[in-house]
C-alpha positions in Angstrom: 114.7 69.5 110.5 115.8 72.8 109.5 119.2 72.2 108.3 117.7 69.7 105.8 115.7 71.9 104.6 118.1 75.0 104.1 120.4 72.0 102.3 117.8 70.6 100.2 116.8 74.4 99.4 120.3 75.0 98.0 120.8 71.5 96.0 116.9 72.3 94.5 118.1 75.4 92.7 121.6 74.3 92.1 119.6 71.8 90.0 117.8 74.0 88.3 120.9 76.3 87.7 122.8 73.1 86.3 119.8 72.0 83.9 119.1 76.6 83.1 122.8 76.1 82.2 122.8 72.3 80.0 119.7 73.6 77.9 121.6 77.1 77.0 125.0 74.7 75.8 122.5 73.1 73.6 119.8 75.8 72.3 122.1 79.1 72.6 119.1 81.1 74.1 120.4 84.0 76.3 117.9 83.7 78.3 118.3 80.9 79.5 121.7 82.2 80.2 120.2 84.9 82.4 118.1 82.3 84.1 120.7 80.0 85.1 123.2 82.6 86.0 120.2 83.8 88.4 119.6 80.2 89.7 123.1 79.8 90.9 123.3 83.2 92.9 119.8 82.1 94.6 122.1 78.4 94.9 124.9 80.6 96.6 122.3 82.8 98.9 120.5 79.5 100.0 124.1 78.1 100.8 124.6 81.5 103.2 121.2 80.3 104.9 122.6 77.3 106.3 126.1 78.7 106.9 124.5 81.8 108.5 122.0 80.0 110.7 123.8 76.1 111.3 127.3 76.7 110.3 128.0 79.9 112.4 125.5 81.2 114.1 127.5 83.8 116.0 127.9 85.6 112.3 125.6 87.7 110.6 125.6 86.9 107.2 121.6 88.9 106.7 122.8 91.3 104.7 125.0 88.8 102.5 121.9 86.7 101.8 119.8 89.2 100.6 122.6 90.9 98.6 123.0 87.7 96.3 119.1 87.0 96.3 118.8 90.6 95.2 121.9 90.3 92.6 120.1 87.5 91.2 116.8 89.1 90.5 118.3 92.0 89.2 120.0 89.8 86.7 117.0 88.1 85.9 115.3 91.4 85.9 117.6 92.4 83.4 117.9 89.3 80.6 113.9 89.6 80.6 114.2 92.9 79.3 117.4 92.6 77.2 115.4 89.5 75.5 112.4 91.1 75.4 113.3 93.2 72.6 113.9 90.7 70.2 
């Protein structure tokens, strides 16, 4: 059950990084830039999940994970206030 979940984890928010990354080709809004760019590092650190834990489980890919999850909300972090000052 877990490796479903870890998959379906990682094809959620590659979703949500494809449709972030459709609606800024159409509207132009950097945000939504920042968003998707965010939704396809948490798609890459969800990916790590199921390498790390099903794929090879000998490896220790913790502190990989948590790098692109942080990356990610830093770059949210980041377009929220870049686009907060308009």
């Amino acid at each position: 059950m877990g490796p479903a979940v870890y998959i379906l984890g990682t094809l959620v928010t590659l979703s949500c990084a494809i449709l972030l990354h459709r609606a800024y080709m159409v509207g132009r809004r950097r945000l939504l830039l920042w968003s998707a760019v965010c939704f396809y590092l948490l798609a890459l650190s969800n990916l790590l999940v199921f390498v790390d834990l099903v794929v090879l489980p000998n490896v220790n890919l913790y502190r990989w994970r948590l790098a692109t999850a942080a990356l990610a909300m830093l770059i949210l972090i980041y377009g929220l206030i870049l686009e907060g000052d308009k």
